[in-house]
TORKOL-364126 format. One line per field, with one value per residue (C-alpha): residue number from 0; z, y, x. Coordinates in steps of 0.001 Angstrom, whole numbers, padded with zeros to 6 digits. Each point is the difference from the previous one (the first is absolute). Layout:
BEGIN
torba	(NUM	...)
w	(Z	...)
v	(Y	...)
u	(X	...)
This chain:
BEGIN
torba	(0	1	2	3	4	5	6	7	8	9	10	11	12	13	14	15	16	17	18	19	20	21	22	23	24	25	26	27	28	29	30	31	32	33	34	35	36	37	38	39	40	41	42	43	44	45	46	47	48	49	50	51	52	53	54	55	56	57	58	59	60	61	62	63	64	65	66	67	68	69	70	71	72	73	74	75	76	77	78	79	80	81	82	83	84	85	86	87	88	89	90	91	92	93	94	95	96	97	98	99	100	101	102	103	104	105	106	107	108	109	110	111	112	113	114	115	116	117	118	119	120	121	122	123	124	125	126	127	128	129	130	131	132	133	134	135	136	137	138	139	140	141	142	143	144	145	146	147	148	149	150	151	152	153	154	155	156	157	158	159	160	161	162	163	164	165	166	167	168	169	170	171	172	173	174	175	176	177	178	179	180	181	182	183	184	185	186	187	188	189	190	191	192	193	194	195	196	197	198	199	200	201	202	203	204	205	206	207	208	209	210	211	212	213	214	215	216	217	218	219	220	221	222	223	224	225	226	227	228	229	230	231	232	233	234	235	236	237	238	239	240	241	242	243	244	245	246	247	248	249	250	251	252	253	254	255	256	257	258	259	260	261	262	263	264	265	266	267	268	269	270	271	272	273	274	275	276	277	278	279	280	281	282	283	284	285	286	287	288	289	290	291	292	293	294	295	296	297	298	299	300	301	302	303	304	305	306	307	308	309	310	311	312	313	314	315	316	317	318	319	320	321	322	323	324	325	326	327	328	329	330	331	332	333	334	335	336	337	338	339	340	341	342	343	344	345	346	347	348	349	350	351	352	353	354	355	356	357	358	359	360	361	362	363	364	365	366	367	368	369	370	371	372	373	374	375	376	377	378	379	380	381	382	383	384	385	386	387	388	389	390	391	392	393	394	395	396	397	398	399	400	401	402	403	404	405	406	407	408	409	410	411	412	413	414	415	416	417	418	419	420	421	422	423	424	425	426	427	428	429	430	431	432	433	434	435	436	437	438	439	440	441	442	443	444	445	446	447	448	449	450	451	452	453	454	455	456	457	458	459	460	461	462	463	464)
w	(064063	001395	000140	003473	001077	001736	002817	-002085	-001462	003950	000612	003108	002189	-000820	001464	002798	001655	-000422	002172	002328	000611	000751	002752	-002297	-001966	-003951	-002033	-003656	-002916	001734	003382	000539	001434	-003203	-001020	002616	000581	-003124	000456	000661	000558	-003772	-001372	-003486	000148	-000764	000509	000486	002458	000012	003777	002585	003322	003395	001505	003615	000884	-001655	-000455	-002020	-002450	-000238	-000965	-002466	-001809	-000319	-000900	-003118	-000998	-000253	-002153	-002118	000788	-000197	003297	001386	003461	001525	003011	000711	-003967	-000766	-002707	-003154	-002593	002104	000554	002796	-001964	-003232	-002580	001267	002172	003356	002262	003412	001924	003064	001738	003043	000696	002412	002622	001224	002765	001127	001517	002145	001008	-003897	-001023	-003197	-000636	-000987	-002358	-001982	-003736	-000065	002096	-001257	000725	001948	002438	000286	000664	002848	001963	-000542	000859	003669	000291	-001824	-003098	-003820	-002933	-003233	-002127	-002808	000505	000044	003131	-001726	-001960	000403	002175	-002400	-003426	000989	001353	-002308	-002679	001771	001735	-000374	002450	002772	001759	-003183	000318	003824	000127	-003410	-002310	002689	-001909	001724	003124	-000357	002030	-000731	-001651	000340	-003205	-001674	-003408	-003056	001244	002785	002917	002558	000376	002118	-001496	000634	-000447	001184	-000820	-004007	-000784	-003573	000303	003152	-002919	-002872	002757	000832	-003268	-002623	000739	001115	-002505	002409	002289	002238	002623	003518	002410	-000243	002336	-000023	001998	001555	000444	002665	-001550	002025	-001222	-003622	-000819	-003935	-001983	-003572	-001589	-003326	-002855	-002934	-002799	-002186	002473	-000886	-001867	002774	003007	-001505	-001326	003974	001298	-001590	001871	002843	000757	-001281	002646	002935	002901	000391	002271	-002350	-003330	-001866	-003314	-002638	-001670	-002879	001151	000582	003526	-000287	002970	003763	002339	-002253	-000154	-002035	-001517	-001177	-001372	-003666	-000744	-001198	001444	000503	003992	001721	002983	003046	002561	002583	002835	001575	003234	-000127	000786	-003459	-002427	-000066	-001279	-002373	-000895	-001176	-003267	-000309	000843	-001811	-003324	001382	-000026	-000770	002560	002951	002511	001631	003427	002852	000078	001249	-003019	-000660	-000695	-002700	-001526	000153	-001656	-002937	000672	-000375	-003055	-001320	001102	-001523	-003325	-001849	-003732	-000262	-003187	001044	-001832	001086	-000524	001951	-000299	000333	-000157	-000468	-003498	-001478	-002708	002901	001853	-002932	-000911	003838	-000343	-003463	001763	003709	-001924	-001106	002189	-000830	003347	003656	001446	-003271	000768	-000156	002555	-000308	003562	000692	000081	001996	003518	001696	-002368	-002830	002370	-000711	-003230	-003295	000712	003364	-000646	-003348	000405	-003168	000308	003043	-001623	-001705	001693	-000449	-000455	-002172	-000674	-001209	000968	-001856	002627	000484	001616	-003359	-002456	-002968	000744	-000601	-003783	001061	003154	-002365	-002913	002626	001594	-003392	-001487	003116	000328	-003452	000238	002533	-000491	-002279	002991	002242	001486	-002152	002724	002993	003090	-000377	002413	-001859	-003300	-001690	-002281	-002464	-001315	000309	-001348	002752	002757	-001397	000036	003388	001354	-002392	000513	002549	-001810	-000884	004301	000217	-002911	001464	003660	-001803	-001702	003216	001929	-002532	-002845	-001369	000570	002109	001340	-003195	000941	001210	-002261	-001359	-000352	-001676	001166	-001734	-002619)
v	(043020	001645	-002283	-001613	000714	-003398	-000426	-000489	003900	001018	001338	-001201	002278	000591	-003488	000642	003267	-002316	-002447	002294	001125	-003507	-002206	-003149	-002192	000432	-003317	000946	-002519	-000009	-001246	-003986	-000235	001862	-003179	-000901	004080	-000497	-003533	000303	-002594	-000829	-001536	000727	003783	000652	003778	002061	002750	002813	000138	-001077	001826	-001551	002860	-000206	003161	002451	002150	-002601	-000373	004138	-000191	-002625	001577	004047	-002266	-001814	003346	001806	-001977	-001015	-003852	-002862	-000972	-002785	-001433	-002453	-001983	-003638	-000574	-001965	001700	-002328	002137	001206	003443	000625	-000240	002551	-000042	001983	002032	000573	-002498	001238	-003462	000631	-003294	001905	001906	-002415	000449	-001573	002279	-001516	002421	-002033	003337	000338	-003436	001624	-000864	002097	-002054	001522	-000094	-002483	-002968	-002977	-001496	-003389	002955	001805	-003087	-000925	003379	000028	-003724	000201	002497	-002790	003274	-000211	002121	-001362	-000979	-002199	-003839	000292	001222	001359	002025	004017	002014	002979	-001799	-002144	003255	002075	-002089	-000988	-003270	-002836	-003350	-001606	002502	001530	-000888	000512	003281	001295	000603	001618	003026	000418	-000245	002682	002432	002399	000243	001366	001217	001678	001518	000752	003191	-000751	000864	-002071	-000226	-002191	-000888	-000963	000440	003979	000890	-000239	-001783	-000354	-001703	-002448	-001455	-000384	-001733	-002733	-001862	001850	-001245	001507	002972	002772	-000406	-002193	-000937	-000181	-000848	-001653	000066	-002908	-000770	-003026	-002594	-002752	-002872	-002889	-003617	-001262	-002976	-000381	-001959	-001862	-002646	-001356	-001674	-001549	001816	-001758	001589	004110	000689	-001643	001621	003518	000249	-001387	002281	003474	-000637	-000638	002312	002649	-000858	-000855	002032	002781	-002611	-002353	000672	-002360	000318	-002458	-001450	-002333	-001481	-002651	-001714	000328	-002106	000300	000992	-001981	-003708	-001751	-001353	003579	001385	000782	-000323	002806	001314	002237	001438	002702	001264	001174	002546	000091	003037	-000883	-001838	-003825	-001173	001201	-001294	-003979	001126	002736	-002310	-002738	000937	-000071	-003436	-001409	000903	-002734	001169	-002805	002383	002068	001287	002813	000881	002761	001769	003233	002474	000479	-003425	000600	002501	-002005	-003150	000112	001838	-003019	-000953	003857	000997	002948	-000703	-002348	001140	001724	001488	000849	001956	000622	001204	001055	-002464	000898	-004066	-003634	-000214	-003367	000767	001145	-003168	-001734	001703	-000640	-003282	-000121	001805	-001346	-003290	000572	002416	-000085	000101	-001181	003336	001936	000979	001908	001211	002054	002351	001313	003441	-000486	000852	002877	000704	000742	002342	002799	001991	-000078	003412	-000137	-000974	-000190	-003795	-000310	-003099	-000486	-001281	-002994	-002934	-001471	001122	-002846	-000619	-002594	-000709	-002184	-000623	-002176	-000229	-000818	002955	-002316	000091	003600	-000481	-002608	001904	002651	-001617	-001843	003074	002087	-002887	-000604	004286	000284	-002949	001723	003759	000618	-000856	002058	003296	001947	001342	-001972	-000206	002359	-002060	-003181	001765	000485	002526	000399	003163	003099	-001313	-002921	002551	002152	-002405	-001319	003374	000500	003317	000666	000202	003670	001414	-001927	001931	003131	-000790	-001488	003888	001397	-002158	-001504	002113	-001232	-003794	-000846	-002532	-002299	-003391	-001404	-000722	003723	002728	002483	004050	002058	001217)
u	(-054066	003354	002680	000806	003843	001661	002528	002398	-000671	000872	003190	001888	-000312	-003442	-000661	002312	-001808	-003186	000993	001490	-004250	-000808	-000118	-001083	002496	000242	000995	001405	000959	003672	-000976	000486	-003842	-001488	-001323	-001705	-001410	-001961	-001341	-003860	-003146	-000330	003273	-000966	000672	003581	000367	003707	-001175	002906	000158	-002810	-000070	-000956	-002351	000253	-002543	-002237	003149	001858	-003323	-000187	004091	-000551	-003415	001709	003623	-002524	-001890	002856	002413	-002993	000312	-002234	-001449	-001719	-000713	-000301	-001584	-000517	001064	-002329	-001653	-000566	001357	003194	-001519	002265	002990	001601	002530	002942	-001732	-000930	-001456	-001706	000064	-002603	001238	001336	-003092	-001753	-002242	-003054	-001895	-003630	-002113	-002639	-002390	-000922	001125	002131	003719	002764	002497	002700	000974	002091	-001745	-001508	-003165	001158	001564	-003321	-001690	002162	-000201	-003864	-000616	000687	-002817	-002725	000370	000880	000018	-001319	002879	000998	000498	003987	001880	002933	-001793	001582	-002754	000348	-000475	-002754	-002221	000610	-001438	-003069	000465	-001851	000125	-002092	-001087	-001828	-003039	-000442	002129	000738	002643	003476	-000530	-003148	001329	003172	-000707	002898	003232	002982	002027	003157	-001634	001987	001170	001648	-002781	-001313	-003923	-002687	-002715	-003690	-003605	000406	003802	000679	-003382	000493	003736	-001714	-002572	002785	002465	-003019	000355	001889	003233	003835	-000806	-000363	003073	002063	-002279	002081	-002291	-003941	-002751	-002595	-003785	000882	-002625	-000770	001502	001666	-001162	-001161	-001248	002192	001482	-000660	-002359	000675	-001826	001548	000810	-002922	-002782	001584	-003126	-002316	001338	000787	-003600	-001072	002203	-000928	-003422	001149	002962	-002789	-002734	002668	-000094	002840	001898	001094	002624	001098	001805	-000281	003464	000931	003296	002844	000974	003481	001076	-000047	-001892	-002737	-000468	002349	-002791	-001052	003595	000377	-003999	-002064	-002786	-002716	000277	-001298	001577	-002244	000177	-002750	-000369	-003119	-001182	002005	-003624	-001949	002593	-000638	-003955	001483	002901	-002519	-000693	003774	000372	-002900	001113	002919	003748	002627	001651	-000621	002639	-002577	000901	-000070	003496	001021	-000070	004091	-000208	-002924	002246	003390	-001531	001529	003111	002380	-001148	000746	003347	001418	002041	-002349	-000658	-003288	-002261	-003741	-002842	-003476	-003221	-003348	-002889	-004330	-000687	001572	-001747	-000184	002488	002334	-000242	000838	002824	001082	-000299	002054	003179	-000511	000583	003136	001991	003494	001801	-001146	-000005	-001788	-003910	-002992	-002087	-003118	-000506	-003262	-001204	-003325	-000942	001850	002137	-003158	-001980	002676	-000387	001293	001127	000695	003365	002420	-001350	-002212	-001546	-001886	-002779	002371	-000861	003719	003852	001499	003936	001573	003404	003345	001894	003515	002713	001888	000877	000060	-003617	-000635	-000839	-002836	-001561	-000287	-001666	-002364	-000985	-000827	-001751	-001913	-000724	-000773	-002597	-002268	001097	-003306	-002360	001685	-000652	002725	002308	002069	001234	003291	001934	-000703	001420	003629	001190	-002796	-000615	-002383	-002536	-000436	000798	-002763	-002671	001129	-000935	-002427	-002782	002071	003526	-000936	000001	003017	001853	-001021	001226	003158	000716	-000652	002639	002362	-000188	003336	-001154	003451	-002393	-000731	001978	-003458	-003639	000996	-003009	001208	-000643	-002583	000972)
């Protein structure tokens, strides 16, 4: 592979003329708020960009991509930041921070929304409530727009809606040469599939376009069991998350109360909880919710709330810094080996915050195909990460271990591939069977649009060769 030049290879006034075709600010090692440019959501990355640039328009992202291609630097970009593996960071390179390109346009007529690059989701979801509309995101609101679409998403809108890369619409990108393109189901076909699903490898993505859908009040929140019961309620629950109607998700966690809002009683316990997310009419859940109920929570805070507040539930327990390591895998079933090996590591999770949670890939999101989209697994019935989490990083060493031990334990009945936004930096070989039979269109699109792979700070696929 040809060697990367650094920053530190530019001359002066090489530097200099670049800034001089920006609008944006550009933070280098030398600047007093360089340590702070480079912090992102996960506290465990510790990467030394060589200068990050604040993109304020399109222009600024078209100056930064022709300033990276041409003096043969690394590049990598970056949105909300919260990408696991600290994808939207480099080594002495170039970052293209999107965090100034933010808008949030609702078009009522069509009921689609315009959001730039650099938004996150808790801002989509506030422009979109006040018209009773949502787009199906994660489960986090400070998730980055941009890195969360791009790799699929997954959340509680899933099963009602689909994944949010079935409802982008459009796109607007800078590609690795320099030019500015729209695209969509008519205008550059091919690069609209790779973009819903196979990740920031195509281009810098400035502008998205999203069906909106009519979304004002849930009925959400979690139920817990104790730990002891994992293997009884995750065998309960495969049923009847299967068989539920569209309207209600629910994914299935092994996990710690680490303090407030819970019951004191609760904190510091572990447990087996699923949290709930209900679209339908207020008056059919009790009779759904039954079932639910009857297999007899030690817990339930279930309630009607407007949907922001669905997707901001767990922010404060998340803040940006914490010490994160995650892996994943796809699952076809809760197998009884699985739930025992679930039971084994949801009994002794090292840190309040560490978990797993196992997101199903039923309803909506299953009726599209396998090929429809980079998406591989529509016909998993689960995405499954597990997460070491703290706030501590003396505690990076046992997150870590936790999370292998705990991955390795179920990999062998898993699907093979997983969730790319659930994964860090592991290799080709996980990339490829993430993608899996449909790694080989991607490679081809990547040759015709990134030939020289200046995009491959992300879940890399590599051009054709």
């Amino acid at each position: 592979m040809e060697k990367k030049e650094t920053i530190k290879d530019l001359s002066t006034s090489l530097i200099e003329d670049f800034k001089l075709n920006l609008r944006g600010e550009i933070v280098q090692a030398s600047d007093s708020d360089y340590n702070d440019a480079r912090k992102i959501f996960n506290g465990m990355i510790n990467k030394h960009p060589g200068m990050i640039v604040y993109c304020t328009d399109v222009a600024d992202v078209i100056a930064c991509v022709n300033f990276g291609r041409e003096n043969n630097l690394l590049v990598a970009v970056r949105g909300g930041g919260h990408n696991g593996g600290g994808l939207g960071l480099c080594e002495e390179g170039l970052v293209i921070d999107l965090s100034g390109l933010k808008s949030v346009r609702v078009n009522l007529a069509d009921q689609t929304v315009r959001v730039g690059g650099g938004n996150l989701w808790g801002e989509v979801d506030h422009a979109t409530h006040p018209f009773g509309l949502a787009v199906p995101a994660g489960i986090i609101s400070s998730t980055g727009v941009g890195g969360l679409t791009l790799g699929g998403g997954v959340g509680h809108l899933s099963r009602k809606y689909g994944l949010t890369i079935d409802n982008l619409l459009e796109a607007d990108m800078v590609l690795a040469d320099g030019s500015f393109v729209t695209v969509n189901s008519n205008n550059h076909p091919d690069l609209y599939w790779a973009i819903r699903g196979g990740g920031g490898n195509f281009g810098v993505i400035t502008s998205f376009k999203f069906q909106a859908h009519p979304v004002s009040t849930v009925i959400g929140g979690p139920t817990l069991w104790p730990i002891e019961k994992t293997e009884e309620i995750m065998s309960w629950y495969h049923d009847f998350i299967s068989n539920a109607p569209d309207d209600l998700n629910g994914f299935i966690a092994t996990m710690v109360i680490p303090g407030p809002p819970f019951p004191e009683e609760l904190h510091n316990k572990k447990f087996c909880g699923i949290v709930w997310c209900y679209t339908g009419e207020p008056s059919d859940f009790d009779k759904l919710f039954q079932e639910v109920r009857d297999k007899n929570p030690v817990f339930e805070h279930v309630g009607e709330m407007p949907y922001p507040a669905i997707q901001t539930l767990f922010d404060g327990l998340f803040p940006s810094g914490l010490q994160w390591y995650w892996r994943a895998d796809f699952f076809n079933d809760i197998r009884e080996e699985a739930r025992a090996a679930h039971l084994k590591y949801g009994s002794i999770i090292p840190t309040p915050l560490s978990q797993m949670h196992l997101y199903p890939i039923t309803g909506a999101a299953s009726r599209v195909g396998n090929e429809d989209t980079p998406w591989a697994y529509r016909d998993a019935k689960y995405a499954g990460v597990i997460v070491g989490v703290s706030p501590e990083p003396e505690d990076a060493p046992k997150i870590t271990k936790w999370c292998k031990d705990y991955w390795e334990a179920l990999h062998s009945y898993s699907a093979g591939g997983a969730y790319s936004n659930f994964m860090m930096e592991e290799g080709q070989e996980r990339v490829q069977a993430s993608y899996k039979h449909n790694y080989k269109r991607l490679t081809e699109i990547k040759k015709t649009y990134d030939p020289n792979n200046l995009f491959r700070v992300n879940q890399n696929i590599k051009p054709k060769e």
